[in-house]
C-alpha positions, -999 to 999 in steps of 0.1 A, spaced: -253 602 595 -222 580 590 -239 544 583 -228 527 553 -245 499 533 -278 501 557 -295 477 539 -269 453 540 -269 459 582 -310 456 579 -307 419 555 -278 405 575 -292 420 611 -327 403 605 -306 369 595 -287 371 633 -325 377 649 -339 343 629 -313 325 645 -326 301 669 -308 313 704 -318 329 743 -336 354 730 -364 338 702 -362 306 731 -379 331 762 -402 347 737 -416 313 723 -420 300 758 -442 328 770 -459 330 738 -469 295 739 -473 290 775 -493 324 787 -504 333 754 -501 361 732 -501 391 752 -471 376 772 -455 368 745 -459 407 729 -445 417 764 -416 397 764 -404 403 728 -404 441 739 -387 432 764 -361 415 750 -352 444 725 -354 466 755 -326 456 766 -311 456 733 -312 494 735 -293 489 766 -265 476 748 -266 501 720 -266 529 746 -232 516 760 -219 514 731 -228 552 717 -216 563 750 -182 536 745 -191 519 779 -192 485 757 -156 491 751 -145 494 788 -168 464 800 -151 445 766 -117 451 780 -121 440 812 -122 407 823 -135 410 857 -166 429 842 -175 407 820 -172 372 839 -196 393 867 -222 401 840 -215 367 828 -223 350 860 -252 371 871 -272 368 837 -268 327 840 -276 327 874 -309 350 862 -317 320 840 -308 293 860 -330 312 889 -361 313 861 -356 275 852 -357 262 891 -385 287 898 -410 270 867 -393 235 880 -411 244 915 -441 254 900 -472 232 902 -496 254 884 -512 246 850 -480 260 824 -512 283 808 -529 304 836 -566 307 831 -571 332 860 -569 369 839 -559 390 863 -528 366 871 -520 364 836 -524 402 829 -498 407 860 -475 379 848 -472 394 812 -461 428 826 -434 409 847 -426 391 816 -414 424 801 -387 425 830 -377 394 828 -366 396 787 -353 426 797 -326 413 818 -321 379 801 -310 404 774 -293 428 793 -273 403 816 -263 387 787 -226 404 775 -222 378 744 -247 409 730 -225 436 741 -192 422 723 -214 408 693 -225 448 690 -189 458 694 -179 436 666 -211 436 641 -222 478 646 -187 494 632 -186 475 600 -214 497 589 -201 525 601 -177 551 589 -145 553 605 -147 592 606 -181 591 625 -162 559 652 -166 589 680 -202 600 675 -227 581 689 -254 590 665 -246 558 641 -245 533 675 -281 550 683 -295 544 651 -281 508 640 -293 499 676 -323 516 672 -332 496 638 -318 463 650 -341 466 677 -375 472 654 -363 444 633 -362 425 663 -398 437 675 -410 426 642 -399 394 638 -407 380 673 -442 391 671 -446 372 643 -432 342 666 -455 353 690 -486 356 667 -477 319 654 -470 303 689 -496 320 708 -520 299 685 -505 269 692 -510 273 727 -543 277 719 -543 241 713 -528 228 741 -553 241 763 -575 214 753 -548 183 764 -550 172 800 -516 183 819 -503 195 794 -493 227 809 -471 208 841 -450 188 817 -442 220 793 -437 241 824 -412 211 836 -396 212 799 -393 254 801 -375 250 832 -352 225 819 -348 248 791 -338 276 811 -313 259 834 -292 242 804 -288 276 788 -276 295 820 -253 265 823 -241 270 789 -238 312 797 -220 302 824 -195 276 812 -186 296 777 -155 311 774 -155 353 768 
């Protein structure tokens, strides 16, 4: 279907996903503060919006938004100000960092979706990184169909599912732990929020 060398794409895409960055950051943060089914919600979420990227780029929208400037500084902006909004909002708040109250957790995981979906989808270094990394395994005859953007996406995205539900399945036991240490939950939601706010400074302030 025009791919070439797809298990060269699958080896070197799962090597990009190991990488420490925003992504495996938000998912281990859930994970170890509201426990596993957060973190299970957010790692969908995150490769939800990775389809999002892949669908501009079947459709060539990636492209357009890659060429201009102006589009990219606004997605720029708005996806660090997302984060930097995220980091204040755990700053402000003095609940325990691990909700014990169920139905508040169950209603924060779903949210949690949302949010990985826009910290990925806000975040354009993805878009260009897909622009550059997706047509080296594709063949130049097959550059104007969609179909190998769909399915590269597609299997980046699984690869990505798999991988941070394994972080999840790991961290979510560790959190386990921390339930059992006085305050512990105030001072990691303090560190999260710092967490957050560095890195939409760091969105905001690197050059496109």
């Amino acid at each position: 279907m025009g791919i070439e060398n797809l298990m060269t794409f699958i080896v070197t895409a799962l090597l990009f996903i190991m990488t420490p960055g925003i992504d495996t950051v938000f998912v281990l943060n859930k994970s170890i503060g509201q426990g596993k089914k957060s973190g299970v919600y957010a790692a969908f979420g995150v490769n939800a919006g990775v389809l999002v990227h892949t669908f501009f780029a079947a459709l060539g929208l990636s492209v357009l938004i890659g060429k201009s400037t102006f589009a990219l500084t606004l997605i720029k902006f708005l996806g660090a100000g997302y984060l930097i909004y995220l980091g204040f909002l755990k700053l402000k708040n003095k609940e325990e960092f691990i909700p014990t109250d169920k139905n508040k957790l169950n209603k924060n995981s779903k949210n949690d979706f949302w949010t990985g979906f826009l910290t990925n989808a806000l975040n354009p270094k993805v878009a260009l990184f897909f622009l550059a990394f997706f047509p080296q395994f594709i063949n130049v005859n097959q550059m104007d169909n969609p179909i190998p953007f769909l399915l590269l996406g597609i299997t980046y995205a699984l690869i990505g599912i798999v991988w941070f539900l394994i972080l999840t399945l790991f961290a979510s036991v560790f959190s386990q732990k921390l339930r059992s240490i006085p305050k512990s939950g105030r001072w990691l939601n303090k560190l999260s929020g710092l967490i957050f706010i560095v890195m939409g400074i760091k969105i905001a302030l690197a050059k496109i």
